[in-house]
N, C-alpha and C positions, 0 to 999 in steps of 0.2 A: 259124326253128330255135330251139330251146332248149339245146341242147349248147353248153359255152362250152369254151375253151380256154385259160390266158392264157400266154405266152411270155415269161418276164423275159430280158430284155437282150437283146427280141426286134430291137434298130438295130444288133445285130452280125450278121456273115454267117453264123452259124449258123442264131441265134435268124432271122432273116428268112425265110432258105431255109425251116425250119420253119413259119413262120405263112401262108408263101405254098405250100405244098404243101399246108396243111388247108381253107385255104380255097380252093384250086380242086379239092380233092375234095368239096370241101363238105361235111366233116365235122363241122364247128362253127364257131359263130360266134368270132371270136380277138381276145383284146386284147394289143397291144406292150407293155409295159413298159421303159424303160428308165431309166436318168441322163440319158442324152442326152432329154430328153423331147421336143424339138419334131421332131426326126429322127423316133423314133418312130413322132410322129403323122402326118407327110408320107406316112413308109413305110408304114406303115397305110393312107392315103388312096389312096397311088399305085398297090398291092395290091388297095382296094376298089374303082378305075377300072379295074381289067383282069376284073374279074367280070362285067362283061356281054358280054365276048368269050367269057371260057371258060364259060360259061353257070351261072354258082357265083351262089348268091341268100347263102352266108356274108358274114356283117357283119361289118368292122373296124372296132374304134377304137385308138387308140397315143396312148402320152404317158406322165408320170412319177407316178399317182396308183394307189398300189394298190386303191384303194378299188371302181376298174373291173376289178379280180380278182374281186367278190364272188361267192360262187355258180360257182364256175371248176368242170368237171366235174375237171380233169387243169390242172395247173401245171407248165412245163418252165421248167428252171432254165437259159438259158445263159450267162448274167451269168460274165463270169470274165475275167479276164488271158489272153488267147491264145498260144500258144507261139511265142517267137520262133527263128531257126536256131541252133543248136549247146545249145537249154535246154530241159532234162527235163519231165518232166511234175513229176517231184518239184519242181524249180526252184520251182514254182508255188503249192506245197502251203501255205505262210501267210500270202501275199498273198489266195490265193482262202479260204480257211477263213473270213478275218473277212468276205468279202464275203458267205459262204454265212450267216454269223451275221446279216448284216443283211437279207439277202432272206428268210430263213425265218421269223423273227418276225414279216415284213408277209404271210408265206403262213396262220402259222397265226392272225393275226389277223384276214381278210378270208375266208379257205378254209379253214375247218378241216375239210372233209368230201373235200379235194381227193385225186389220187393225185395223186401229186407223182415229177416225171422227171429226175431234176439229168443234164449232162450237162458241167458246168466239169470238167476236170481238177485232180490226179490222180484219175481220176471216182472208183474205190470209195471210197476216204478221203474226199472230197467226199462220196456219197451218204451216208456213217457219220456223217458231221458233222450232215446232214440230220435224219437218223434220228433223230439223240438228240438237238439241239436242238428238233425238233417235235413228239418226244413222238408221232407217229405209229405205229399199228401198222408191220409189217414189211410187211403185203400193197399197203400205200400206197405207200411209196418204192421206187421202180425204177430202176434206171439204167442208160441207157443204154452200152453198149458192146459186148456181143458182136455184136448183130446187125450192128456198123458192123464189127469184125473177121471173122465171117464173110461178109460182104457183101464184102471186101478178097479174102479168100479164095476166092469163089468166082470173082471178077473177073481173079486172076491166074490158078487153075486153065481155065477158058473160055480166055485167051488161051494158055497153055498147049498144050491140046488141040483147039485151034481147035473149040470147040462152045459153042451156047448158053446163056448164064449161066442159062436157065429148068431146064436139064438138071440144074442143080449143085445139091448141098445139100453143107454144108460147117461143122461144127463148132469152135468155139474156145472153151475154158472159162477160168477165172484172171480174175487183177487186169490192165485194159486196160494193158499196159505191156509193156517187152521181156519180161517172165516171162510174156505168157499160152500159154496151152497149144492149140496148133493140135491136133486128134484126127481124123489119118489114119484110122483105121480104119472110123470113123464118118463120112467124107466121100466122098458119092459121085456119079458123072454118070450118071442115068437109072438108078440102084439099082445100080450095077456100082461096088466102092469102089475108089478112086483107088489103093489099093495093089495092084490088078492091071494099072492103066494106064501106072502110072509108076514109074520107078526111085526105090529110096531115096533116092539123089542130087538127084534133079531134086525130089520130094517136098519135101527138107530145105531145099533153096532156097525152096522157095514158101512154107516154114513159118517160113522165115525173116526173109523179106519182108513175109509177111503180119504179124509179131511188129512190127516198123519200119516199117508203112505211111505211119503219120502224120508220123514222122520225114523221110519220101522226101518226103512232100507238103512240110511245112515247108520244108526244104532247096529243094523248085524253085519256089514261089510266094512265100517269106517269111511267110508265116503258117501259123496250122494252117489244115485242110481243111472246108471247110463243106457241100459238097452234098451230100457220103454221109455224113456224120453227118444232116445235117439232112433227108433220105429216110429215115435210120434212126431218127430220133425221129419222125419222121410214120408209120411202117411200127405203132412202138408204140400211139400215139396212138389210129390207126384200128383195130388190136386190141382194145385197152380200148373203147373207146368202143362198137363193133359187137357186141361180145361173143363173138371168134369164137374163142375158147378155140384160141388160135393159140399152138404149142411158139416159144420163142423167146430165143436165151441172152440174158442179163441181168445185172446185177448185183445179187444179193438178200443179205442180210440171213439167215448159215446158224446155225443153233444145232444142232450134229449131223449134218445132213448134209455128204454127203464127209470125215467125221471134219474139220468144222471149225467151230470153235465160235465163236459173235459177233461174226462179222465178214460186213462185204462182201464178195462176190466172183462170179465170173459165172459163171452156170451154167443149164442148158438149164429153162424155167420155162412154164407155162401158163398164159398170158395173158386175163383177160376183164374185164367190168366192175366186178366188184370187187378188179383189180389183180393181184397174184401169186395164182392160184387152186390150184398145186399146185408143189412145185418138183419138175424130175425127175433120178432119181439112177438112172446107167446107170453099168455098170459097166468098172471101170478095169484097165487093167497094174499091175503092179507101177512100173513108168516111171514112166507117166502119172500114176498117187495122186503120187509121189515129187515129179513138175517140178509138179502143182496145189499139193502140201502147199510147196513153195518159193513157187510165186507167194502163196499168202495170205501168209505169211512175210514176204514187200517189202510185200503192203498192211501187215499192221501195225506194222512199222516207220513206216509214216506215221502211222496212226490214233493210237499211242503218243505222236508227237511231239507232234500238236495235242491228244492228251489225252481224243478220245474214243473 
């Protein structure tokens, strides 16, 4: 394989889930990165011995050397302070900044041609940090979150309606936090939109849940949630990489679109191998502009605070 991948702070439960998802699609070949490096390298190893079950010929190696980044097609950031119960994602915001300071300097020194996928929270303030420490175009950095909010969303709606999550498509735009914007109108099961299935009521619950998903996980596991995040930075991953110009929300980098100007925030994007290939801009309520123009609003009260 030639495709590389590398996963910083791939000895945490995100970062792992991630590198063990790529390489049993065998999408590329993956290196760990962590602090913890000898972890890492185990986990690395322990991943590379379950490849001749699931029939994956992807190579691992894991440890603390960026240098095994070099040549990386895609870089996923998930190096970060994890959320403990009752603390925000803002809680997070300047603890993870300087650690995004120190992983980004050894991304653009080993990868300077990488897309680059941060998915630490508070992610958009996180991926803004990215952006303007690496001097990266905007079509490079991506970050992850909608797909992990709509992926919530369609997970509760399916139970909901007792049908298959394959049925569901399901939009959430905004800053990953209680502001993002679930968009009923535009979610639907089998092309039928949800707002002929279900009562406003039942609807506002599920947009509500889906808003505090991560928050629910925290609260009954003690940490945040790794396997659908970490299926949701794999979902990204094998987009870019395949080329399959796959719609997919995101966290991009807007100069004008949705009347929001240079900032992160997530919004429906066409995804290929050169990264963000189009952003897409559907149209809104009156509502809807109003509760997105509030969610950029809490991102840059973050962005403000650390200063980029």
């Amino acid at each position: 394989m030639n495709r590389k991948v590398t996963v910083i702070g791939g000895a945490g439960n995100v970062g792992a889930t991630v590198a063990r998802a790529i390489a049993v699609k065998e999408l590329a070949d993956v290196v760990v990165i962590d602090i913890a490096d000898q972890k890492a390298g185990g986990l690395a190893l322990d991943m590379y011995q379950a490849n001749p079950i699931e029939g994956s010929d992807a190579r691992l190696i894991g440890g603390g050397d960026y240098a095994d980044a070099a040549g990386s097609d895609i870089v996923v950031i998930t190096s970060g302070v994890p959320r403990k119960p009752g603390m925000s994602r803002d809680d997070l915001l300047q603890v993870n900044y300087k650690i995004m300071q120190q992983v980004t300097e050894q991304i653009v020194k080993h990868c300077p041609n990488a897309i680059i996928v941060p998915v630490a929270n508070p992610l958009d303030a996180m991926c803004q940090a990215v952006y303007r420490l690496s001097g990266f175009p905007r079509e490079r950095v991506i970050g992850m979150a909608g797909v992990l909010d709509s992926a919530r969303m369609r997970a509760f709606l399916a139970m909901e309606l007792n049908v298959s999550v394959e049925n569901i498509h399901a939009f959430v735009l905004g800053g990953h936090g209680d502001t993002m914007v679930p968009l009923p109108r535009y979610s639907t099961v089998a092309g039928i939109p949800i707002t002929k299935l279900l009562s406003e009521e039942r609807i506002k619950a599920i947009c509500d849940r889906t808003a505090s998903g991560g928050a629910e996980i925290t609260k009954l596991v003690g940490t945040s949630a790794w396997y659908a995040p970490g299926s949701a930075v794999a979902e990204m991953v094998e987009t870019i990489l395949k080329d399959k110009k796959k719609i997919l929300p995101c966290s991009v980098f807007l100069q004008g679109e949705y009347g929001i100007h240079d900032l992160f925030v997530g919004v429906p994007v066409k995804l290929g191998a050169r990264g963000v290939e189009q952003i897409i801009q559907i149209e809104l309520t009156q509502d809807e502009q109003a509760a997105l123009a509030k969610s950029a609003a809490a991102v840059k009260e973050l962005t403000d605070l650390i200063g980029v």
